[in-house]
C-alpha positions in Angstrom: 50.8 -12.5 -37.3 47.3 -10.9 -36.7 47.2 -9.8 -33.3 44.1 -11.4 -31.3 42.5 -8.9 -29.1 41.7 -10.3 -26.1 38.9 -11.1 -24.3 37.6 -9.5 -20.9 35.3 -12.0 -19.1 34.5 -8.5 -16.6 32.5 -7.0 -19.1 29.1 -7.9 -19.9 27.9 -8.4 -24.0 26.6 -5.5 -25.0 23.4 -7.4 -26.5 22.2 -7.9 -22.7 23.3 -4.4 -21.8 21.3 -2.7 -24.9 18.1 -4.8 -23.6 18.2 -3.9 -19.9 18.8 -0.1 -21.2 16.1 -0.4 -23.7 13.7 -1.8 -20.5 14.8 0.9 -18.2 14.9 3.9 -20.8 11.5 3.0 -23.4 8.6 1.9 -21.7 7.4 0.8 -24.8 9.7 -1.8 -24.9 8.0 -3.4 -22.3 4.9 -4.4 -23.8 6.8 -5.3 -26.9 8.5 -7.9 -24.8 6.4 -11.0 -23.5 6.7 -11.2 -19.7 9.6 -14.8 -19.7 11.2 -12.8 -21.9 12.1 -10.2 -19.4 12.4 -12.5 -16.4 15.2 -14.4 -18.6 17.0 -11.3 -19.5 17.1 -10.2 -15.9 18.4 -13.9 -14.9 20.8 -13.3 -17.0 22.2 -10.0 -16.1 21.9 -11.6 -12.2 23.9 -14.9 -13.7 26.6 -12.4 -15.5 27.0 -10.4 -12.5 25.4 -6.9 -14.1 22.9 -7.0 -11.1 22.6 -8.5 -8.3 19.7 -10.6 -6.9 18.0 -7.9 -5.4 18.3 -5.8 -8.3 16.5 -8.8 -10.5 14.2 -8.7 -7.6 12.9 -4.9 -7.5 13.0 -5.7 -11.5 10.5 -8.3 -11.4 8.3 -6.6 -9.2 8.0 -3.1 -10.9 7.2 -4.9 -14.4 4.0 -6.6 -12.1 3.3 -3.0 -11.2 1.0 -3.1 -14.1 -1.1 -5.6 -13.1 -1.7 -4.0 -9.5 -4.6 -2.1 -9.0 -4.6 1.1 -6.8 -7.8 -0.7 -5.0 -5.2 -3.5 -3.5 -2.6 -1.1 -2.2 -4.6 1.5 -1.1 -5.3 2.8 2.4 -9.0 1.9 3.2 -11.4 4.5 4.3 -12.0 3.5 7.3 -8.2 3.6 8.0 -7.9 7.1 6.7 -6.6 10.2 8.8 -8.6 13.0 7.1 -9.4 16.7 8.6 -12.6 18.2 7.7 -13.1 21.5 6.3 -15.0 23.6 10.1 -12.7 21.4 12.2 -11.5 23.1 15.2 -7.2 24.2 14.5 -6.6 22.8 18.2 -8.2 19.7 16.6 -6.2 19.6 13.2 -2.8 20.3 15.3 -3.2 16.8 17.4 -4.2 14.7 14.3 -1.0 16.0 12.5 1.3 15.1 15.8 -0.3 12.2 16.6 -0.1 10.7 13.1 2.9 12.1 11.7 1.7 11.9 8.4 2.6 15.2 5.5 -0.2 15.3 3.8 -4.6 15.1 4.4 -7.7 14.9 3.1 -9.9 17.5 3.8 -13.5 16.6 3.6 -16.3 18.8 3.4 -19.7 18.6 4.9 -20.6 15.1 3.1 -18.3 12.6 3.7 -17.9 11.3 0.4 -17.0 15.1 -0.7 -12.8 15.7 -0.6 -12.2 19.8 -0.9 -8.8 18.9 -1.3 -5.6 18.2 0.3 -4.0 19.8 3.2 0.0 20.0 3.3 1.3 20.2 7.3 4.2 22.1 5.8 1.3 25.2 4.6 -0.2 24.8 8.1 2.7 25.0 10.4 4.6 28.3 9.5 0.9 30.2 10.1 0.9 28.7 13.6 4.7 29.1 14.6 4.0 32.9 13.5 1.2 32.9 16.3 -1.3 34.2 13.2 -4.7 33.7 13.2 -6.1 35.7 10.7 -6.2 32.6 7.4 -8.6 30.3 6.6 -7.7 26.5 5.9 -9.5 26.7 2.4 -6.9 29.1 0.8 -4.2 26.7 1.5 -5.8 23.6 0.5 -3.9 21.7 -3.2 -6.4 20.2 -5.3 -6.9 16.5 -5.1 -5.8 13.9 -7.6 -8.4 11.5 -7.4 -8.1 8.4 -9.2 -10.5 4.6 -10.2 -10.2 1.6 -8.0 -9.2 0.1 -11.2 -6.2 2.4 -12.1 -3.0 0.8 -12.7 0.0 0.7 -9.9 2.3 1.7 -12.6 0.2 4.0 -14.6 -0.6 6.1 -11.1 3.3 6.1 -10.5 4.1 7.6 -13.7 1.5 10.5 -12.6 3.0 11.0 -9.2 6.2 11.5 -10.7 4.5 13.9 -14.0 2.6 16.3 -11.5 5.0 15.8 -8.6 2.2 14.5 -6.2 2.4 12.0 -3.3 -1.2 11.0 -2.9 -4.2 10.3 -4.3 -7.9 9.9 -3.2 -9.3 6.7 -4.7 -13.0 6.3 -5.6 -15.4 3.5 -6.5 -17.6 3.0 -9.2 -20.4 5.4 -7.8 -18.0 8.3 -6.8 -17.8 7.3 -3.2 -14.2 7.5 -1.5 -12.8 3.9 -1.4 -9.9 4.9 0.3 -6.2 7.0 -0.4 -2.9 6.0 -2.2 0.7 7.1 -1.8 3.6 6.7 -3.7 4.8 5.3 -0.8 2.5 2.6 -1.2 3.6 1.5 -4.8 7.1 1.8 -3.7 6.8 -0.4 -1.0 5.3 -2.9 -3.5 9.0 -2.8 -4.9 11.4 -2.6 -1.7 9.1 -3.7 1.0 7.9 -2.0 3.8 9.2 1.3 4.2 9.0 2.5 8.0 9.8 5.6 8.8 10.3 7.3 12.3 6.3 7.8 13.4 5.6 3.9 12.6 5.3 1.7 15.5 5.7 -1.8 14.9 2.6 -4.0 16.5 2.5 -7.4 16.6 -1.0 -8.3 14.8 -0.9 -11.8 16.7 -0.6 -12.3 20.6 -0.6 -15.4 22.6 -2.6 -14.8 25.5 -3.1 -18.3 27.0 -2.0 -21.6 25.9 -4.5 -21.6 23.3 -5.8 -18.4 22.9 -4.6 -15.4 20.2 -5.6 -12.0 20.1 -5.1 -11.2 16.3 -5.3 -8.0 14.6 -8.1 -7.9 11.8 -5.7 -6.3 9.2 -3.4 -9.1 9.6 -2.6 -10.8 6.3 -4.1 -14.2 5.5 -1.2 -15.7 4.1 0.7 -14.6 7.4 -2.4 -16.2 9.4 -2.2 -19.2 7.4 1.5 -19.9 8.2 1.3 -19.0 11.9 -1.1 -21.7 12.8 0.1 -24.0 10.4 -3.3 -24.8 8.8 -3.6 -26.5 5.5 -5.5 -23.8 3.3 -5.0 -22.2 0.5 -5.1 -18.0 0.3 -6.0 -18.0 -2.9 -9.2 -20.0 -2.8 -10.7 -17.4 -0.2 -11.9 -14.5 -2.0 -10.3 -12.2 0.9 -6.7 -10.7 2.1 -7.1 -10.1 5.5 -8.8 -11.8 8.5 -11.2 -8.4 8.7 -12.0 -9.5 5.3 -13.0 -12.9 5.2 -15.4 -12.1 8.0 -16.8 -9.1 6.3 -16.9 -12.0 2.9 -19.0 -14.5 5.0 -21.4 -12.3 6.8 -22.0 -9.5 3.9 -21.9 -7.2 6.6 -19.9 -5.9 9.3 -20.2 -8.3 11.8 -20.9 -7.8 15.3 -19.3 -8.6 18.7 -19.3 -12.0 19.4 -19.8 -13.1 15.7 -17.6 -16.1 14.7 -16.4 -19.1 12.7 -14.7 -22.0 12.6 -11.3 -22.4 10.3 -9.7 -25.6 10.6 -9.2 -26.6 14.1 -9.5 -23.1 15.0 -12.5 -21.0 16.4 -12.1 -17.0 15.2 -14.6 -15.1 17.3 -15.0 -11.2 16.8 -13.7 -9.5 20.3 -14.0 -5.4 19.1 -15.2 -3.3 16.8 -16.5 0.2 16.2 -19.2 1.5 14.3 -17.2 1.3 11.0 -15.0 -1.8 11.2 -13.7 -5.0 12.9 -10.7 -4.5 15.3 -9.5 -7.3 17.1 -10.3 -11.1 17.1 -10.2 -13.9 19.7 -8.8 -17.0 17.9 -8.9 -20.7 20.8 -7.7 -23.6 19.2 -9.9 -26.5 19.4 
């Protein structure tokens, strides 16, 4: 009697296993793949117990990557912690302890100019030695600068190419839009990522009964859902409160500038020469 070999409901079939190698392995099997086609494979592999839900989930997200654009993840200008090329070393030291960040953008005389990128970790071992015979420009890296319109994924594969953390993103004319890390993409995978020199702030505070202070970089979705008002994101050409004022006005508004949203009054309560910092929101 022909002996049956038996079957082992633990192991996946190898059909799924070859796909979710070939996906991982060939990026060309990506675009040879329509996008349901993916997504199904993955549910599969989450319904057969190859990966779990969160797996599928980082999956999902990192085949979108190619339809992000570097403009919608990156650090604005204005937002930017940058060190210019005659700035003072007393001056340079503060901005790197009080921002905790590895890596700047070193701007020459015009603002729009980047020289390149500064490394804290070049910087520091000149100062510990008490040495003040070097100039800043020997130890600046050159800059990867990139389009607004460059790919999430595509800028990815560079970082990990060239072995670079950043990039300085540019418009259509040349002028500095803003700065990307590969922290940034990454978080478009897993989340936020916080690390020890991020302090959390709440972007909305209840002051009075009826009154918010809210943080102009706060999300609209998120805005949306805290006070409950029927509107839909994605019919306002805008992502953050900062934004749809900036949208209305087609400048940068001033203090006391508002509007009305729903049953709510927003009314700009700070600003500084380059953007909108705080708003006062009363319900009505």
């Amino acid at each position: 009697m022909k002996d049956h070999q038996k079957t082992d409901d633990s192991h996946p079939p190898s059909g799924l296993l070859d796909k979710l190698k070939k996906y991982f392995r060939n990026p060309f099997f990506i675009k040879t793949q329509s996008l349901s086609e993916v997504t199904d494979f993955l549910k599969d592999a989450v319904d057969q117990n190859i990966i779990d839900k969160e797996a599928e989930s980082i999956a999902n997200k990192a085949i979108r990557l190619k339809d992000i654009t570097v403009k919608e993840i990156m650090v604005p200008k204005v937002d930017m912690v940058t060190v210019e090329i005659d700035e003072d070393t007393d001056v340079i030291i503060k901005k790197i302890i009080e921002s905790g960040h590895s890596r700047y953008p070193v701007l020459g005389k015009e603002r729009d100019e980047v020289n390149g990128i500064l490394l804290a970790k070049d910087l520091l071992p000149k100062l510990f030695s008490g040495s003040t015979d070097f100039d800043i420009v020997n130890m600046l890296r050159d800059p990867n600068v990139v389009p607004e319109t460059k790919k999430a994924d595509s800028l990815l594969e560079e970082f990990k190419q060239d072995r670079s953390h950043l990039a300085i993103v540019i418009d259509e004319y040349g002028s500095i839009s803003g700065l990307v890390t590969i922290e940034d993409i990454l978080e478009e995978l897993v989340g936020e990522i916080e690390d020890e020199h991020d302090i959390e702030e709440e972007e909305i505070i209840q002051i009075s009964k009826n009154k918010y202070s809210v943080d102009s970089k706060v999300e609209l979705e998120e805005f949306i859902t805290y006070f409950n008002i029927e509107i839909d994101p994605l019919s306002i050409d805008a992502e953050t409160l900062g934004g749809l004022f900036i949208s209305k006005f087609g400048v940068l508004p001033k203090k006391g500038d508002q509007i009305k949203l729903s049953n709510l009054k927003i009314k700009v309560s700070d600003t500084d020469a380059r953007r909108i910092k705080t708003f006062l929101v009363s319900k009505e």
